[in-house]
C-alpha positions in Angstrom: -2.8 -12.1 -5.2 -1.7 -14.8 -2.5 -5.7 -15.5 -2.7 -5.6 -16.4 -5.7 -3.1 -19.0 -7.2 -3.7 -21.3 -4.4 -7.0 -22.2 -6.5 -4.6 -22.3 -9.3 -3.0 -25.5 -8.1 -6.3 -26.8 -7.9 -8.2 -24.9 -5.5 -11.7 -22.7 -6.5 -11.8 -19.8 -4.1 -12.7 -16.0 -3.8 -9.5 -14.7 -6.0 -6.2 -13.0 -5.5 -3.3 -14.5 -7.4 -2.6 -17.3 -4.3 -6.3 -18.7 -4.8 -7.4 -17.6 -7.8 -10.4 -19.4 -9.2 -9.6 -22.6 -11.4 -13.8 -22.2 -12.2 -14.2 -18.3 -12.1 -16.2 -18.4 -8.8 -17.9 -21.7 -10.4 -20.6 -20.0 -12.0 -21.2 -19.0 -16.0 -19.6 -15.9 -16.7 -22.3 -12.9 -18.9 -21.0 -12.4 -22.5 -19.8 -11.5 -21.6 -11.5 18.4 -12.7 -12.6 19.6 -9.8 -11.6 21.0 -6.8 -11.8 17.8 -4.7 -8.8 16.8 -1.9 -7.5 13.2 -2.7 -5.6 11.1 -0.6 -2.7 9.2 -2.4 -0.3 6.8 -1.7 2.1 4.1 -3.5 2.0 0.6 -2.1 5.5 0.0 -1.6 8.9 0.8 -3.5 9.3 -2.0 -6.5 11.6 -4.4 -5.6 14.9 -4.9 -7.2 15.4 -8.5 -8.0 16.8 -10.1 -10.9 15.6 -13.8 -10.6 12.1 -13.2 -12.1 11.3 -10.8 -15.4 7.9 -9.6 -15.3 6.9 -5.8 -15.3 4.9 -6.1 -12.5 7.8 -5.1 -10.4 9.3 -2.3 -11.9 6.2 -0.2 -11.4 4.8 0.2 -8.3 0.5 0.2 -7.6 -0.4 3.1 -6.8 -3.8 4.1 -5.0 -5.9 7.1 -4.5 -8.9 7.5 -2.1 -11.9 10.2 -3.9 -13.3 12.7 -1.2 -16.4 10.1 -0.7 -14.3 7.1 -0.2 -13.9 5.8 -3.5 -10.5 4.3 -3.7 -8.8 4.4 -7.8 -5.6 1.6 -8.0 -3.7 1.3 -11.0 -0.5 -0.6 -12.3 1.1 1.4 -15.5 2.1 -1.1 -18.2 2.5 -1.3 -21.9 0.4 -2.3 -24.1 -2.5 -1.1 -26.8 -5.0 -2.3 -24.9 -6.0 -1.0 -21.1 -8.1 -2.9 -18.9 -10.4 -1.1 -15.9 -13.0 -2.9 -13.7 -14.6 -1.8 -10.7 -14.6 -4.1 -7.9 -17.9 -4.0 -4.9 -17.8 -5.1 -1.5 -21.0 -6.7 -1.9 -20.5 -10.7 -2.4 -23.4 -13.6 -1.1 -22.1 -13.5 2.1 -23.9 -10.7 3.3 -27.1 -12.4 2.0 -29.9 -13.3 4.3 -33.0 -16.0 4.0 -34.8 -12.8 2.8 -32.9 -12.0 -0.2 -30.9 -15.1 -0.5 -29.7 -15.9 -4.7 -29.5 -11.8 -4.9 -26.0 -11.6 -5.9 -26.5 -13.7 -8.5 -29.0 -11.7 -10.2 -27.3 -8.5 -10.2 -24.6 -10.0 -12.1 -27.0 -11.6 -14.2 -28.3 -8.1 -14.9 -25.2 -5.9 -15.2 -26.0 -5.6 -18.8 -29.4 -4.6 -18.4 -31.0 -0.8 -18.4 -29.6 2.1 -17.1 -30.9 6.0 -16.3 -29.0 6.3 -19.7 -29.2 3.2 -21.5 -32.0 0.9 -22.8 -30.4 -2.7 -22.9 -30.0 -2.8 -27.0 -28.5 0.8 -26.2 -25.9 -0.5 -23.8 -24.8 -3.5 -25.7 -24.8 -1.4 -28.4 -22.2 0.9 -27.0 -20.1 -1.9 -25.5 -20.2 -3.7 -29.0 -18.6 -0.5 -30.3 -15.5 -1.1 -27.9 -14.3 -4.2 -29.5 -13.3 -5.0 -26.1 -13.9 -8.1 -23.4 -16.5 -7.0 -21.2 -17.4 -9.0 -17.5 -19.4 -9.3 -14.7 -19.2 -11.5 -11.9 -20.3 -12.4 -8.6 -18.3 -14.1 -5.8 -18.6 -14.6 -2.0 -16.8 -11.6 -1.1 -17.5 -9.0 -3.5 -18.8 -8.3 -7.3 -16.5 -7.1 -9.8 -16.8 -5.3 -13.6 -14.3 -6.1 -15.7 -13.2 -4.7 -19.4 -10.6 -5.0 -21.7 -10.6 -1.9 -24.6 -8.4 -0.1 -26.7 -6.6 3.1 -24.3 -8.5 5.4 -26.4 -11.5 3.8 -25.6 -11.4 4.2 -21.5 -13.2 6.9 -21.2 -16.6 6.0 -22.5 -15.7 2.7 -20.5 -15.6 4.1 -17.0 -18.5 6.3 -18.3 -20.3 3.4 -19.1 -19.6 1.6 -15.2 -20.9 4.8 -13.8 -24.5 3.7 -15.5 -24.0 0.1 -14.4 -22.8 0.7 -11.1 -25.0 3.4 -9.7 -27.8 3.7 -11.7 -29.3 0.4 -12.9 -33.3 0.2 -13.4 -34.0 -3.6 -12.6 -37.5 -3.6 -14.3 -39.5 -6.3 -13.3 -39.9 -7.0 -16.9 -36.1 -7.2 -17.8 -35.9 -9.1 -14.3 -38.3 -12.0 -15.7 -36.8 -12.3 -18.7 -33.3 -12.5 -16.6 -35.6 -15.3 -14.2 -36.3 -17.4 -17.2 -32.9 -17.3 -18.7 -31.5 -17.9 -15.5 -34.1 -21.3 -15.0 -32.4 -23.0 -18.4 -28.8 -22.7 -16.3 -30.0 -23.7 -13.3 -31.3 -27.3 -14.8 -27.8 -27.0 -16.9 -26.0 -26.9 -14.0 -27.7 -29.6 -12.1 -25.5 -31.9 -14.3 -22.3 -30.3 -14.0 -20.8 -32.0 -10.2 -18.0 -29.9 -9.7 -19.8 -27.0 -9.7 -23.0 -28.1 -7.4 -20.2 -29.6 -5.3 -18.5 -26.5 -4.5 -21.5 -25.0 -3.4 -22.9 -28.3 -1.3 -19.1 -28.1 0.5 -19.7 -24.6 1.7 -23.1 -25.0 2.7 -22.7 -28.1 4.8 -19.1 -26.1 6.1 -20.8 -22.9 7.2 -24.5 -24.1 8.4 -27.0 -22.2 10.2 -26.3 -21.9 13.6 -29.5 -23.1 14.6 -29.0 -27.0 12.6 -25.7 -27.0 14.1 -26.6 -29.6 17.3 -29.7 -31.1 15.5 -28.9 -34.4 14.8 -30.8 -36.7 11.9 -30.4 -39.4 9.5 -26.6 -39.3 7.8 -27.9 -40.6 4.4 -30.7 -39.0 2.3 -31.8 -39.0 -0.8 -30.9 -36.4 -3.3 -33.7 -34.9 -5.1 -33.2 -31.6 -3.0 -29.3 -31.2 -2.0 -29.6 -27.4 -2.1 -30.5 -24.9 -0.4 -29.2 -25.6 2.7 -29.7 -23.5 5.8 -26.2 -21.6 5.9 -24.2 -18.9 7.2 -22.3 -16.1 5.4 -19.5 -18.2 3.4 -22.1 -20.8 3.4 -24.6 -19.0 1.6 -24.4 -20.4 -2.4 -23.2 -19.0 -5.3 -26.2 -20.3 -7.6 -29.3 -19.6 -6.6 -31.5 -22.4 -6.2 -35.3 -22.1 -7.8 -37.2 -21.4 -4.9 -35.2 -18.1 -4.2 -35.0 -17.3 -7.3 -39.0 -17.1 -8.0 -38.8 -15.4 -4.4 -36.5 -12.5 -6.1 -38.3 -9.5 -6.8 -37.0 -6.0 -8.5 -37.3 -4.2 -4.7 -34.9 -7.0 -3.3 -31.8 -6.0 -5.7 -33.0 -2.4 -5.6 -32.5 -2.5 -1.7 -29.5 -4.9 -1.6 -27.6 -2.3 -4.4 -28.6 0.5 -2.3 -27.3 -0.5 1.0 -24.1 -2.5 -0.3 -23.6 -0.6 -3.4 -21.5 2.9 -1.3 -18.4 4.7 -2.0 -16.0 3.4 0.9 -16.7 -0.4 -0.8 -16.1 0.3 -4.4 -12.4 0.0 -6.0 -12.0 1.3 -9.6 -9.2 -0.3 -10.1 -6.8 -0.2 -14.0 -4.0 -1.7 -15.1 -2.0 -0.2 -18.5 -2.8 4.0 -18.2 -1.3 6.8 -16.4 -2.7 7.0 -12.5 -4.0 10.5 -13.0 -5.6 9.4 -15.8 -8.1 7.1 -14.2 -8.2 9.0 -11.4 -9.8 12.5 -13.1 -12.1 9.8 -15.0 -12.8 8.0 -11.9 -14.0 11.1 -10.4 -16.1 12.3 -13.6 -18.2 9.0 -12.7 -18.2 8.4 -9.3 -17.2 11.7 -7.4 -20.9 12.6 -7.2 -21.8 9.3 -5.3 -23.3 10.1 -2.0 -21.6 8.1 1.0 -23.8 6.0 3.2 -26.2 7.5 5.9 -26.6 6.4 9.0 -29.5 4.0 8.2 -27.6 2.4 5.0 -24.4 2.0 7.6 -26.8 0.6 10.2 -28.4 -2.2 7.8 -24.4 -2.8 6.6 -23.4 -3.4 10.1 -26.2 -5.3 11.1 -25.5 -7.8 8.3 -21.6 -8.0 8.0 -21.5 -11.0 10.2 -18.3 -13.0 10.9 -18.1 -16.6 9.3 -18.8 -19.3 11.8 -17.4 -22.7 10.1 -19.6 -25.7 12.0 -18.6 -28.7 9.8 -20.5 -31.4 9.2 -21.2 -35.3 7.8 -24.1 -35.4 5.1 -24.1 -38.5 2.1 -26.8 -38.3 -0.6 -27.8 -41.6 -2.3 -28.3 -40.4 -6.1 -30.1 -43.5 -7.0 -33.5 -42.0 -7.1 -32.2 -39.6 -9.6 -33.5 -39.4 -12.8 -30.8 -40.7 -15.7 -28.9 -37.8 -17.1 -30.0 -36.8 -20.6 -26.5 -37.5 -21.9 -26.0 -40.9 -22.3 -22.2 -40.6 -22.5 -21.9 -39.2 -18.7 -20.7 -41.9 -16.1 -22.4 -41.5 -12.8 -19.5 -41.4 -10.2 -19.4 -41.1 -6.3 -18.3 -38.3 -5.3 -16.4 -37.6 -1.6 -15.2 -34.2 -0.5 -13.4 -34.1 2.9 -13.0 -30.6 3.9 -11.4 -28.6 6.7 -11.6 -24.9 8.2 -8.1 -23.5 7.2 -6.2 -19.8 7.6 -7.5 -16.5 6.4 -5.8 -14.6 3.7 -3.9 -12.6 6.5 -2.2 -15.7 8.2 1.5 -15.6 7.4 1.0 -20.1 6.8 -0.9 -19.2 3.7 1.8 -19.9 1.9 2.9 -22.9 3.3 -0.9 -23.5 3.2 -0.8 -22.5 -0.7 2.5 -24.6 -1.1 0.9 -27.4 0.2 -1.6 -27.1 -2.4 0.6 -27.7 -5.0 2.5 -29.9 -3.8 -0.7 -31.8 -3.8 -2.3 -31.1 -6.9 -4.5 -33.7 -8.6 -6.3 -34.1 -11.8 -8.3 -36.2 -13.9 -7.3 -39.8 -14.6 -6.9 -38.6 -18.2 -4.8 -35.6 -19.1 -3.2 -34.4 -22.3 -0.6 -32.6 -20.2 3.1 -33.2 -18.9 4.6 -32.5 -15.9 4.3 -28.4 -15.9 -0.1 -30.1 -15.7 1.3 -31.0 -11.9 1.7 -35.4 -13.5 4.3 -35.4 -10.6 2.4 -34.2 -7.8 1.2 -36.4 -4.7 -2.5 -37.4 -5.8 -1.4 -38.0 -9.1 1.8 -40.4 -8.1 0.0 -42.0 -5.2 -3.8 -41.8 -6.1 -4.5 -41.3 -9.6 -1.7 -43.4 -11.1 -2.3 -46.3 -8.4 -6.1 -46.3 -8.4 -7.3 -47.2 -11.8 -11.3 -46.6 -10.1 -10.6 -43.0 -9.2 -11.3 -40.5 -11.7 -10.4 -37.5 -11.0 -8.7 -36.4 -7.2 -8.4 -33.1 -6.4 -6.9 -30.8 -3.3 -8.9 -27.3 -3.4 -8.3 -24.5 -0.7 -10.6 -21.9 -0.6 -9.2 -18.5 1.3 -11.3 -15.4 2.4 -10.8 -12.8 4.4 -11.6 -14.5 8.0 -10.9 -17.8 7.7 -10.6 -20.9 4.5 -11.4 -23.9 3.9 -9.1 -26.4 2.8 -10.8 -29.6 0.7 -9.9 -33.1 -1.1 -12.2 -34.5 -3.3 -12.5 -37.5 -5.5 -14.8 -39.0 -8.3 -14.4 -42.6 -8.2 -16.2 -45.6 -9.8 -19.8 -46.6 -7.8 -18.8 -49.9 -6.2 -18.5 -51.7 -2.7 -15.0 -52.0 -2.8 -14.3 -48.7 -3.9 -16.7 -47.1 -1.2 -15.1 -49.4 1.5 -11.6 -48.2 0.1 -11.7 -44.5 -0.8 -11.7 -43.0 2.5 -9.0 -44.3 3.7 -7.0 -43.5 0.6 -8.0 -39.6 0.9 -7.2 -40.1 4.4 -3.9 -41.3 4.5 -3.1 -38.8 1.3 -4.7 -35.8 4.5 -2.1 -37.3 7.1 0.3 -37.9 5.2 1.2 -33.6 4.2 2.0 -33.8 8.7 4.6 -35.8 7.9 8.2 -36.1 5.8 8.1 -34.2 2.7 11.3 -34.8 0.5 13.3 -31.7 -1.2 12.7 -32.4 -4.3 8.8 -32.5 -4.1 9.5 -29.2 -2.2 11.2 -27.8 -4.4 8.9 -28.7 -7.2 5.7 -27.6 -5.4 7.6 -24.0 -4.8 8.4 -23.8 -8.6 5.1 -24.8 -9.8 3.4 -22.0 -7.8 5.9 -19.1 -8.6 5.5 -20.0 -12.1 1.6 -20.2 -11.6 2.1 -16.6 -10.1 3.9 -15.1 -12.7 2.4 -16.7 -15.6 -1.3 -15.2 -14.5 0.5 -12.0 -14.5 1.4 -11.7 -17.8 -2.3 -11.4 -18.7 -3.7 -8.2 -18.2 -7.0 -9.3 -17.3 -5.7 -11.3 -14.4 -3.5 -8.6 -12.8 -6.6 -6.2 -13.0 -8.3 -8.9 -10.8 -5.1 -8.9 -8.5 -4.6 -5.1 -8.3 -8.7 -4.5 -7.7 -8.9 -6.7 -5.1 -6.0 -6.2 -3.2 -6.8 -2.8 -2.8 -10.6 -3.5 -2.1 -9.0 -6.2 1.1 -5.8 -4.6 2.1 -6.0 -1.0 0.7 -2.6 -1.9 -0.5 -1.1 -4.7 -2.8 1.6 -7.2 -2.2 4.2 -7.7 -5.1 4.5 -10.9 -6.8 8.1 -10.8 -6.4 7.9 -10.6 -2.3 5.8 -13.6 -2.6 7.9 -15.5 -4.3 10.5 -14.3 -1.7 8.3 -15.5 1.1 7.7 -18.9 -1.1 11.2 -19.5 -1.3 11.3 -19.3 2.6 9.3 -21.9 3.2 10.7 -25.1 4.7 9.3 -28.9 5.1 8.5 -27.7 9.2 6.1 -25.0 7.7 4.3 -27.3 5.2 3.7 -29.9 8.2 2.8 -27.1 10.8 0.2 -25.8 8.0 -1.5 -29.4 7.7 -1.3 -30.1 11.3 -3.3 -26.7 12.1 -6.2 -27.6 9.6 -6.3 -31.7 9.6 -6.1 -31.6 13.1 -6.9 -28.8 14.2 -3.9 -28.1 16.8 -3.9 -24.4 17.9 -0.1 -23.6 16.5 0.6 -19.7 16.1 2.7 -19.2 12.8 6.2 -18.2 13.6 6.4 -16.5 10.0 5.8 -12.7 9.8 7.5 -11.8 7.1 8.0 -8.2 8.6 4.2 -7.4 7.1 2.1 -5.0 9.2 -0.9 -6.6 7.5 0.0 -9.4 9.0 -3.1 -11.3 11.3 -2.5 -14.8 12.7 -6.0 -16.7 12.2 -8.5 -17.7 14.8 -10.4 -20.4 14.0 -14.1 -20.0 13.7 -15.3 -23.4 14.7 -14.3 -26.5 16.6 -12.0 -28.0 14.5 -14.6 -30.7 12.9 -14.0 -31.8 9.2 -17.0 -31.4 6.9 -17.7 -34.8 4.9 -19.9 -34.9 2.0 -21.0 -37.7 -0.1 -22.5 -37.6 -3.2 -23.2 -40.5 -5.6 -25.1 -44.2 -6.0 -25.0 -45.9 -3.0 -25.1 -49.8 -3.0 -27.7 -51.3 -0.7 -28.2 -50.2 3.0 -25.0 -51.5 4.3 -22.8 -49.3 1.7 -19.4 -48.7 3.9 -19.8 -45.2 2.9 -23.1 -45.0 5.0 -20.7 -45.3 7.8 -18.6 -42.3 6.8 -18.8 -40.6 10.7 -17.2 -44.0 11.7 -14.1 -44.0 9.1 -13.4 -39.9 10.2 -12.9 -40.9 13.7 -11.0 -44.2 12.7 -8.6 -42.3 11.0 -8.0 -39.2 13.6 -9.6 -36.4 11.4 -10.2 -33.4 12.9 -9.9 -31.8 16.0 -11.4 -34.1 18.7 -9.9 -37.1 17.0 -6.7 -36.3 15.9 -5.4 -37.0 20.1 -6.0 -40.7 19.1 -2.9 -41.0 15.5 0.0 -42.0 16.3 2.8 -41.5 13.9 2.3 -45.0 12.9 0.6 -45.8 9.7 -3.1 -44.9 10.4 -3.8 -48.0 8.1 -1.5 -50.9 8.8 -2.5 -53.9 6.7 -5.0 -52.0 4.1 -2.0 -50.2 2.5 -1.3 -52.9 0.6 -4.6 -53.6 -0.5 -6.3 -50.4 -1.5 -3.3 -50.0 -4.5 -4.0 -53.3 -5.8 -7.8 -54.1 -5.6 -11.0 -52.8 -6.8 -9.3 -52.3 -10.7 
């Protein structure tokens, strides 16, 4: 759950409650007894702690492993409605140049023919439910999600079985799926924060082999994506050459070598454990664990994130209009560093830091519980009449993160010359004083983020499943908030110094977790630096966006060269009160 509110506080990421997805992964969601030895465990006694209300601690999760490696986790709670999903170690990240965009198709076609079902027969039966029925892809993993009525779970988890183990994927249903999945494609070529997301990775996590080659820093945008990537890198969306590249074999092998036993959580919140468990077992007790070829091919292609960094800017101006004429073309600038794993005892000071930074839009219809008081509201937003929307995202996996500011600001000279080093300073800035009260603030904004996710149902599925699908195990959201609370102004600046400069600081936190893992850095420390946006003329300042990162100590090799006085003496003054 740590994962996932991070993202909460205005960070997208791969979800449990400490980074949990403010865009749901950033792509369109679909409509959405035997004799058998089981090994089962509770996670950990609940905690007894009066401070926070929320059921989630008075009932412990409790897992159970299946004879072939299925694992079944539950959370008991009230309620007339159930929810049960089934969670797949199986995310883009394990996609190669061969089958690359084939993640996104099988969630595009989890509601397509079974062994059992025609599609009208399926919908059909999940029609009948009356339910909320999901399924979506992420970077780590794919995930099934329903809510029904508790009589109704049965012929839910009945229905998974189909979708999980025995889909057709016809090449006629997978054209049909193709063309569908063209219309979104164009769709999403207008929509920044989403192609953003995905550019950010890509340029963060490149193919080894572009990692030395050097070229022109500016180019024009007709093709941003795809970009030659590794693991974390690899995008979400599939871009239109992969997809006509897709074929009904590629998702047929993919599903059969990811798709095994000892990577699938069924995971419920709201029934009894047993329960789930005997159903869990009608369903998937019969699945047949990996062989030795299929656990060759998984090895082979589990590969460990390598974060390279990088410095591209794309000059839209060649760009067609959009077809809305109400849409504003901005410039957008993402400055993004390699930042700790979901196991490094500074993610939440990392998390902290999040929301102590926030951001929005320079229009909100919200108060201060909307995160009005945080830093790149009060000192970007609210200052900088040009920006339009500033945001601090941190993205957590399991390896390693990736921790990014981004703004939207008004195409301009002055603005280009001036937005850099206002993201800058804002990136320097969380090394140095931060007062109590902004502390404070931060730390109650992202308990109450915590909790409040909780009391959907839906959400805590998400938590449970994938807790147990990382850890085996899940963390209480009453012990984070205990380690929140911890947290002092000396972790929030040891957190930024680790991933805006890079310095090689090993976390003094432990928290007394076993799970505990301090975080080794993947790459060199370099920032990754993307623009994207209308350029004006050749000698745009933002065409000299390498420059400005080594002017301002960013990164690893240049952070030796700050000093803690202001990195931009004179220019303070200027950049609040010009370019309105």
């Amino acid at each position: 759950m740590l994962r996932s509110v991070a993202s909460q506080c205005h960070s997208y990421g791969t979800k449990t409650l400490l980074n949990r997805s403010k865009s749901a992964m950033n792509r369109p969601l679909l409509y959405h007894s035997s004799a058998v030895s089981f090994k089962s465990h509770i996670t950990q006694e609940p905690l007894k702690d009066g401070d926070f209300h929320t059921h989630s601690g008075k009932q412990p999760t409790q897992i159970t492993e299946l004879s072939n490696g299925v694992r079944v986790a539950t959370h008991n709670s009230l309620g007339h409605f159930v929810s049960a999903g089934i969670y797949v170690d199986a995310g883009s990240k394990y996609e190669s140049s061969e089958n690359a965009g084939v993640s996104h198709m099988l969630d595009r076609m989890a509601f397509k023919s079974t062994e059992k079902y025609t599609t009208p027969q399926l919908i059909k039966e999940l029609e009948s439910l009356g339910g909320n029925v999901i399924a979506h892809s992420s970077r780590e993993g794919i995930m099934y999600q329903a809510s029904v009525f508790r009589h109704d779970l049965a012929k839910m988890i009945g229905i998974y079985g189909q979708m999980v183990q025995r889909p057709l994927f016809s090449d006629t249903e997978l054209e049909e799926t193709k063309e569908t999945t063209r219309y979104e494609l164009r769709e999403i070529s207008h929509k920044m924060d989403m192609i953003m997301s995905e550019v950010v990775h890509s340029i963060a996590f490149q193919e080894n082999s572009l990692v030395n080659q050097t070229g022109p820093v500016v180019a024009d945008a007709t093709n941003i994506l795809p970009i030659a990537s590794n693991t974390l890198g690899n995008p979400l969306i599939v871009d239109e050459q992969s997809l006509e590249a897709l074929s009904s074999k590629t998702l047929k092998d993919f599903h059969q070598t990811w798709y095994t036993p000892d990577r699938i959580v069924v995971a419920g919140v709201g029934m009894d454990h047993g329960r789930l468990v005997d159903l869990a077992e009608q369903a998937f007790g019969n699945m047949k664990i990996a062989t030795p070829e299929i656990a060759a091919a998984q090895k082979k292609h589990t590969l460990s994130p390598r974060y390279t960094g990088g410095v591209r800017v794309w000059d839209t101006r060649i760009l067609p209009p959009s077809p809305n004429p109400d849409d504003i073309p901005f410039t957008h600038v993402h400055l993004a560093f390699e930042s700790m794993s979901m196991t490094d005892p500074d993610i939440y000071a990392l998390a902290t830091l999040t929301s102590l930074m926030g951001g929005g839009g320079s229009f909100s219809a919200g108060g201060p519980g909307k995160g009005m008081y945080t830093r790149l509201y009060t000192q970007v937003l609210n200052r900088c009449g040009w920006v339009d929307s500033c945001n601090m995202m941190n993205y957590t996996y399991a390896d390693t993160g990736l921790l990014s500011i981004q703004a939207a600001v008004i195409p301009d000279r002055e603005t280009h010359r001036i937005i850099v080093p206002v993201l800058a300073e804002q990136l320097v800035n969380m090394t140095r004083t931060i007062h109590n009260s902004e502390l404070s603030r931060a730390k109650n904004q992202l308990k109450s983020n915590l909790l409040m996710s909780l009391e959907s149902k839906i959400v805590e599925l998400e938590d449970v499943g994938r807790q147990a699908l990382s850890h085996n195990r899940r963390l209480d959201v009453l012990e984070m908030c205990k380690r929140i609370d911890m947290l002092t102004q000396q972790d929030l600046n040891r957190a930024a110094r680790r991933v805006i400069f890079g310095e090689d600081i090993t976390s003094p936190l432990d928290f007394g977790d076993p799970l505990a893992k301090h975080w080794q850095r993947s790459g060199a420390g370099e920032p990754t630096a993307i623009v994207y946006g209308p350029l004006v003329g050749a000698e745009d300042p933002l065409c000299e966006l390498p420059e400005l990162i080594s002017k301002f100590g960013l990164g690893r090799k240049t952070a030796s060269s700050s000093t803690s006085k202001s990195l931009f003496g004179s220019e303070r003054r200027s950049w609040m009160s010009s370019a309105h």
